[in-house]
VEXDREN-2710 file (C-alpha; in Angstrom, 1 decimal):
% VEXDREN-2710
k/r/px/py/pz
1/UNK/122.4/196.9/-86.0
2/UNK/125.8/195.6/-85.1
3/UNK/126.0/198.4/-82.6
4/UNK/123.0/197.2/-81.2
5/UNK/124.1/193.5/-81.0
6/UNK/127.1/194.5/-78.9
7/UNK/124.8/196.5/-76.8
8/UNK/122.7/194.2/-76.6
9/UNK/125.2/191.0/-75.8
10/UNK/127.1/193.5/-73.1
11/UNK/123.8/193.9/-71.3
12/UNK/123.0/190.4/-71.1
13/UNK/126.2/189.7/-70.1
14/UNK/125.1/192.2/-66.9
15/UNK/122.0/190.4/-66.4
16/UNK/124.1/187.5/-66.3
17/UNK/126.7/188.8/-63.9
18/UNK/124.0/190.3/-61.6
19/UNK/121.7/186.9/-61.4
20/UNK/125.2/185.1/-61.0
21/UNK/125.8/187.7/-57.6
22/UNK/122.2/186.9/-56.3
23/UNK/122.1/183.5/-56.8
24/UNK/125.6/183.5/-54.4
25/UNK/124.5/185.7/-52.2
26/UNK/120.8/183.4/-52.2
27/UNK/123.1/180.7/-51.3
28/UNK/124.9/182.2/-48.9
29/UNK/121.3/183.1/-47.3
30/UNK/120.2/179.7/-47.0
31/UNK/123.5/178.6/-45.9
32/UNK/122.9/181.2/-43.2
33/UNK/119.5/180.3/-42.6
34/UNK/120.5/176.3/-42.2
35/UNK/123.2/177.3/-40.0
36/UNK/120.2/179.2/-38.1
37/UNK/117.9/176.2/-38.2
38/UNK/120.9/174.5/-36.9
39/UNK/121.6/176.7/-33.9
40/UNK/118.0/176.8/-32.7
41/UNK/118.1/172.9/-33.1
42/UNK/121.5/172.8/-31.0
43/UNK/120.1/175.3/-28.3
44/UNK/116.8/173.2/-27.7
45/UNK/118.5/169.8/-27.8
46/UNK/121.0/171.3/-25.3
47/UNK/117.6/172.0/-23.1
48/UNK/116.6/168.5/-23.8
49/UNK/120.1/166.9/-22.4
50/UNK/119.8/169.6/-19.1
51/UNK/115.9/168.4/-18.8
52/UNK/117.0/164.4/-19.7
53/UNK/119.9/165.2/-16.9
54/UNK/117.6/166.3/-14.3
55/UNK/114.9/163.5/-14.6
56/UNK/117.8/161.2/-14.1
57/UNK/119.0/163.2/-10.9
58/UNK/114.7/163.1/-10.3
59/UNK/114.2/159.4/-11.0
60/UNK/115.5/157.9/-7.9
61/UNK/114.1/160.1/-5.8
62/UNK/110.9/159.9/-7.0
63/UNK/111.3/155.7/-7.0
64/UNK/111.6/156.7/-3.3
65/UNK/108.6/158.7/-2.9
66/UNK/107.0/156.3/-4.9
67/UNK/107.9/153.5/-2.7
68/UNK/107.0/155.3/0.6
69/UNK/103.5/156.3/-1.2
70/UNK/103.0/152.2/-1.3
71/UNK/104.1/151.8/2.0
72/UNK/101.6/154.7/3.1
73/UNK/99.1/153.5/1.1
74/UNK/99.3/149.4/2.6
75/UNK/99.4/150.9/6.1
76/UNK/96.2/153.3/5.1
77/UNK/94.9/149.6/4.3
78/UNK/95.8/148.0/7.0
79/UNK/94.4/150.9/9.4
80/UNK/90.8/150.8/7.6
81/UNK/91.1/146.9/7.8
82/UNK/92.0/147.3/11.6
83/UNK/89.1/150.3/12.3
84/UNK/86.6/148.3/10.6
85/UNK/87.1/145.2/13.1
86/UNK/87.3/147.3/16.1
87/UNK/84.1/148.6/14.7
88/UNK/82.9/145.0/14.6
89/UNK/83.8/144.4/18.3
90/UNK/82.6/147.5/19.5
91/UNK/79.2/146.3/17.9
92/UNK/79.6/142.7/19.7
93/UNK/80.6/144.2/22.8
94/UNK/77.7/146.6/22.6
95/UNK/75.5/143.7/22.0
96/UNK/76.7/141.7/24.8
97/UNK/76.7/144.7/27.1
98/UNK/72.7/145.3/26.1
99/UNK/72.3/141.9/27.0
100/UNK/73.6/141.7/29.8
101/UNK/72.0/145.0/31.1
102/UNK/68.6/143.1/29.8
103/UNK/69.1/140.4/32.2
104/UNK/70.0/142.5/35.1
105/UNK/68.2/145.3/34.8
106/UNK/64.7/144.7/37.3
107/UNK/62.8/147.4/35.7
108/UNK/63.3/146.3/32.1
109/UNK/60.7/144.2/30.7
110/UNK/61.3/141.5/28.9
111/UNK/61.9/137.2/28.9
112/UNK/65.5/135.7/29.5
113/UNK/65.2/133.1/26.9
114/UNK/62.1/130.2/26.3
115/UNK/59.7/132.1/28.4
116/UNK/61.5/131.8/31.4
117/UNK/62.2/135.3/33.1
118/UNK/65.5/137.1/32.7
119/UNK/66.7/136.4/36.3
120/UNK/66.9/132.8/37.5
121/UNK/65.5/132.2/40.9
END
């Protein structure tokens, strides 16, 4: 029974030993696998400061762009406002050219203004 004491003590003793050898090398795997996480995290905020770098390099260009967009976009104004009063004189013009074609025009019927005829005598 003594025998198997000491036997028995020796092999825990292994166990021990063995579990004390995993549980370093378990550290030593998540050390690893932080130092992994850690990497990875490194790499991509590496691509974050190149993309951060290059919106900087971007940003005044694109205040540029943006500021010629307004400046196309007022004159885009100003041409419809412009196109829709020549549209507006054309019209009146028209007008005035149909009335005066009216009043001049023998073979058009028609009365001038008050019932008189179009062409004074």
């Amino acid at each position: 029974m003594h025998e198997n004491f000491v036997d028995d003590y020796k092999e825990l003793l292994s166990k021990i030993d063995r579990l004390s050898h995993l549980k370093d090398d378990l550290v030593v795997l998540a050390e690893y696998d932080k130092a992994a996480q850690l990497r990875d995290q490194i790499d991509r905020l590496k691509e974050d400061k190149k993309s951060v770098k290059a919106a900087f390099k971007i940003e005044p260009f694109m205040n540029e762009v943006s500021k010629e967009m307004d400046g196309f976009l007022n004159f885009q104004e100003q041409t419809q406002k412009e196109k829709t009063n020549c549209l507006a004189h054309a019209e009146d013009l028209y007008d005035s050219l149909r009335k005066i074609i009216s009043m001049t025009d023998p073979d058009s019927p028609g009365v001038y203004e008050s019932g008189t005829s179009r062409m004074p005598d």
